[in-house]
C-alpha positions as CSV (number, residue, x, y, z in Angstrom):
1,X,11.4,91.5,53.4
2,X,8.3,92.0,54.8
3,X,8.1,89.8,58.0
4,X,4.6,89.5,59.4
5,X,4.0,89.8,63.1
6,X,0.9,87.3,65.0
7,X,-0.2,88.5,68.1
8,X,-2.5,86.9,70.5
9,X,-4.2,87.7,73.5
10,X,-6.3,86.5,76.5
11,X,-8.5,89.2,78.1
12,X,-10.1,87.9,81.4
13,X,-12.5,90.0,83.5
14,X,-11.3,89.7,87.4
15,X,-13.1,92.7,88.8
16,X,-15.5,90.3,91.1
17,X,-12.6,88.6,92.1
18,X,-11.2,91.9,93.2
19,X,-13.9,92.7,94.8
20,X,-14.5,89.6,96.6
21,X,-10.6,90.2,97.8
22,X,-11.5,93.4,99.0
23,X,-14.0,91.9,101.0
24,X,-12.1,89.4,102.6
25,X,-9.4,92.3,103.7
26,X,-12.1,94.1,105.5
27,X,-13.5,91.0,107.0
28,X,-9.9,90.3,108.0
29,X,-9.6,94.0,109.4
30,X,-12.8,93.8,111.3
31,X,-12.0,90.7,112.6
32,X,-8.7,91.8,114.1
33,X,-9.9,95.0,115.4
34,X,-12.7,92.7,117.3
35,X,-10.1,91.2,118.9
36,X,-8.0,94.0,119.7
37,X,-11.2,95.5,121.2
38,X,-12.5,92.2,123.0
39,X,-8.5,92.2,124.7
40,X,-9.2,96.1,125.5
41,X,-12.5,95.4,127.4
42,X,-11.0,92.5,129.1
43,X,-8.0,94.6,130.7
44,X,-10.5,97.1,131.6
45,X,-12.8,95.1,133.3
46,X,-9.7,93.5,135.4
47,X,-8.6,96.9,136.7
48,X,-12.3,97.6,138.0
49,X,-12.4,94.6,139.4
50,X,-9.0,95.2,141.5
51,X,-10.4,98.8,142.2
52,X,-13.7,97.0,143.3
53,X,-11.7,94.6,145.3
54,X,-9.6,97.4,147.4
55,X,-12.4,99.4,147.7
56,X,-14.0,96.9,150.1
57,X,-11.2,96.0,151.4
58,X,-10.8,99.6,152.7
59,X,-14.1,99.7,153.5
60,X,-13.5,97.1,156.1
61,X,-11.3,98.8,158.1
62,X,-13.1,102.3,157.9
63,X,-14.9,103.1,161.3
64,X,-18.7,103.0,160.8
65,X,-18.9,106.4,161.4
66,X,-16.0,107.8,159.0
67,X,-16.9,110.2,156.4
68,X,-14.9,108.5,154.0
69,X,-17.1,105.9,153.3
70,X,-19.3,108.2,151.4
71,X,-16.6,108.5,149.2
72,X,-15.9,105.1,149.1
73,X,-19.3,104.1,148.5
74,X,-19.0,106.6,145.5
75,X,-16.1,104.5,144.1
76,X,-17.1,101.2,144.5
77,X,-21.1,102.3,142.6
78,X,-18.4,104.4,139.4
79,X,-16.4,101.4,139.3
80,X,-19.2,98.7,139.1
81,X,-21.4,100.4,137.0
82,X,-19.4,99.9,133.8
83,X,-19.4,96.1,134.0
84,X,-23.1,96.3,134.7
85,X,-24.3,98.5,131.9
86,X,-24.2,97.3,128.7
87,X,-23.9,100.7,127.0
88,X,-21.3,101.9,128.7
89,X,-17.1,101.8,129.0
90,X,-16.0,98.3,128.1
91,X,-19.3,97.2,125.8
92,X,-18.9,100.3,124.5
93,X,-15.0,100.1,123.6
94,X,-16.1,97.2,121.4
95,X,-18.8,98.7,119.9
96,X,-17.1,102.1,118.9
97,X,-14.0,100.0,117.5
98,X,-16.3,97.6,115.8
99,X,-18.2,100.7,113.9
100,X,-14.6,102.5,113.3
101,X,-13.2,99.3,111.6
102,X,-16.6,99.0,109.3
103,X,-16.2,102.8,108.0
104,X,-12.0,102.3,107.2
């Protein structure tokens, strides 16, 4: 016998909803690597502020005379200019991760 066969079917276009997943995954990524680098900075700037710290501290018990305190002088100015430069080490940690996240 000749059975007859009904087929039905639903199509439903879900590429914007794609998309807009897609968007919120990268939004998600950027957001975490933003973090990651915000926590990155942070640590950074603690270390320079304990090599800041010592730095002075050793500076007050240096003779005035000593010819380390040239060198001293040097590291206290490296280790303070990152914090005070907004292109530079810890904003720029941020930054580079920031633009990494955007191009992945």
């Amino acid at each position: 016998m000749g059975d007859e066969w009904s087929f039905s079917a639903f199509l439903r276009d879900i590429t914007e909803r794609k998309q807009l997943q897609q968007q919120l995954i990268q939004s998600q990524k950027m957001e975490a690597v933003g973090r990651l680098a915000g926590g990155v900075a942070h640590d950074f700037n603690n270390l320079l502020t304990a090599i800041i710290g010592y730095a002075e501290l050793l500076g007050e018990e240096l003779p005035a005379g000593s010819p380390a305190r040239n060198d001293l002088e040097e590291i206290r100015k490296r280790a303070s200019a990152p914090r005070h430069s907004p292109g530079s080490c810890s904003h720029s940690v941020v930054n580079r991760c920031s633009s990494q996240s955007s191009s992945a």
